[in-house]
N, C-alpha and C positions, 0 to 999 in steps of 0.2 A: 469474359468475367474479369483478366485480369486490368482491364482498362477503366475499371468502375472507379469511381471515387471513393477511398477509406472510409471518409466522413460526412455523406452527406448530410444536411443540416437536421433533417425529420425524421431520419429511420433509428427504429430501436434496434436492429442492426448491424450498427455500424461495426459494432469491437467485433463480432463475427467475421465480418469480411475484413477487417484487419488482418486476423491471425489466419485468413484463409489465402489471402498476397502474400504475406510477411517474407515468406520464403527470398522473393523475388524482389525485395528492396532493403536498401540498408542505409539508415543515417550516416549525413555527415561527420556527425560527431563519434561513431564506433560504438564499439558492442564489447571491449573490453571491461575484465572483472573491474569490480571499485577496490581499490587497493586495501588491502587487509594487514594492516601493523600485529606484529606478534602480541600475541596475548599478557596482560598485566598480571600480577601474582594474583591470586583467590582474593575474593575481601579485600581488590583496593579499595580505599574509601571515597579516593575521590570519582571513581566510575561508576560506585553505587550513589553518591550524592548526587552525579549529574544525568543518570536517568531517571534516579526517583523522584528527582524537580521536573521531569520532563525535559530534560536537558539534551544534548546532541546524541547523536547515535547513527549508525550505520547498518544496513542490513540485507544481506540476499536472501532471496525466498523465492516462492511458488506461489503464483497467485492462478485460483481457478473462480471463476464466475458463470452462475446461471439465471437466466434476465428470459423472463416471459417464454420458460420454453423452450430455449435455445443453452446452450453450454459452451465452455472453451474455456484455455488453458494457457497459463507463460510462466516466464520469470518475472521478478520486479526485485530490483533494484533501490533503494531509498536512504536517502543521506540527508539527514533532519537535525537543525539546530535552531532555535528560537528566533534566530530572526528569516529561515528561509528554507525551502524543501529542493528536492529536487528528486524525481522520481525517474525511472527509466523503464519501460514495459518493453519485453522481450517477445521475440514468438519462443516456440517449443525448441526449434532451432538456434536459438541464442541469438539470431538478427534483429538489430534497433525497430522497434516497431514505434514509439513513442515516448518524447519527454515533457513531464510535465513540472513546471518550477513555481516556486512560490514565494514570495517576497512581501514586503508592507507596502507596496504598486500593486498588490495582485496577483493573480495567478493567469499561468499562459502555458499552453500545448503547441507540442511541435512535433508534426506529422513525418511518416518517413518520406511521405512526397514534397517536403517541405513546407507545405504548408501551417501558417499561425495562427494560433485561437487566444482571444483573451477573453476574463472576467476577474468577476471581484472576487469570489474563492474557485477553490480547487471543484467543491461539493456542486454548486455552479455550472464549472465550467464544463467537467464530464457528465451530467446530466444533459446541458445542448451540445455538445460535441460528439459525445459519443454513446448517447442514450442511458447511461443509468450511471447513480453517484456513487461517489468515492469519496468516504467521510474521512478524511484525511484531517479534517481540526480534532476530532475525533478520535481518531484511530492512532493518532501521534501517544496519546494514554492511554488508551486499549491496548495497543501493541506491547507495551511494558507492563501489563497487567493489573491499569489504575483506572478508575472513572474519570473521566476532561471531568475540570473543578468548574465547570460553569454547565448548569443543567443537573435535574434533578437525577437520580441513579438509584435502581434496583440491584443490589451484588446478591450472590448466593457464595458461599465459602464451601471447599472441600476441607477434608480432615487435616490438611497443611494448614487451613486459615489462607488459601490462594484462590484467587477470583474460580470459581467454576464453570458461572451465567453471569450476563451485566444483562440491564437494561436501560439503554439511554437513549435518548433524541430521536426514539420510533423504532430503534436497532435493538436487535438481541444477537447480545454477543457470548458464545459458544467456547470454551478453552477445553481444548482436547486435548496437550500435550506441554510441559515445562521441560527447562531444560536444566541446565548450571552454566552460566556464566559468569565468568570473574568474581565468582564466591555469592552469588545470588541468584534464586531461580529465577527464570525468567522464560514468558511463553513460549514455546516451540511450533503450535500449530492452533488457530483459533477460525472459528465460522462465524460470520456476521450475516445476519437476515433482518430484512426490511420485509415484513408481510410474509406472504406465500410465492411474490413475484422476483423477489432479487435476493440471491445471495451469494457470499463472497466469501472464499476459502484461502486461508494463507496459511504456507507451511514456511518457518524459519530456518534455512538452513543453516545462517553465520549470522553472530551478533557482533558487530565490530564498538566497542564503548570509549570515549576519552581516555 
């Protein structure tokens, strides 16, 4: 088993057998934390202006997905700024399992056996790569707890006046938990579902902002 290939091209699969090797392989590039600058006084403004435009941001978390039936678990890593992403997906063990980057070239996967995936997004590209999407044009304002300004959007509000449901681009997006960062809530843990077949659970552990 452990001689399979991560990715092959047709299996929905794939990310299964990923975190099921992960152990036993580690990126080039390392598996160390993304560097975390000490935190800005409460209500800076300029950290609140450049998330709420959808602006740069940084983030560790938990990412758990279950796809047709099957379940699994890691970390994820993600360092977003308007003009490019760059994501890292862990196993349970903290070892490189995959990075996936994104630019105005496109977006591209990098395997822990090194092997390369390209396409034109992210949403794309983990659909053939590694059988189910990652609405990552998406999720860049989901994660701050905004609707993406292109596409229409269902919100439901709690007693804060804070996303509680969204409905966008076939997703329904689930907010379980805010937190406080640098003088503004901000989500802690949210569940995305497409249908009855996929969904995707992120727990924020660190918010690192401008």
């Amino acid at each position: 088993m452990l001689s399979r290939n991560l990715f092959p091209q047709k299996s929905n699969n794939n990310f299964i057998r990923l975190f099921a090797v992960c152990a036993f392989l580690v990126l080039p590039w390392g598996c160390a934390s993304l560097p975390v600058p000490p935190e800005e006084p409460e209500a800076a403004p300029r950290a609140q202006a450049a998330v709420d435009a959808g602006g740069a941001f940084r983030l560790n978390g938990r990412i758990g997905v279950s796809h047709n039936g099957e379940s699994f678990s890691g970390s994820l890593r993600w360092h977003h700024s308007a003009e490019d992403d760059e994501i890292f997906i862990l196993s349970p063990l903290g070892q490189g399992v995959a990075r996936i980057s994104r630019n105005l070239a496109g977006a591209s996967l990098e395997t822990a056996e090194g092997r390369g995936y390209r396409a034109a997004d992210v949403e794309n590209l983990t659909e053939e790569v590694l059988g189910w999407r990652l609405p990552a044009s998406g999720l860049q304002y989901w994660v701050v707890g905004r609707p993406a300004p292109e596409g229409l959007a269902e919100a439901e509000l709690d007693d804060n006046l804070q996303l509680r449901r969204l409905h966008q681009d076939g997703w329904r997006i689930d907010y379980l938990g805010y937190r406080l960062v640098q003088g503004r809530m901000l989500p802690a843990k949210l569940e995305m579902a497409m249908g009855e077949r996929l969904r995707v659970r992120l727990v924020i552990d660190d918010w690192v902002l401008p």
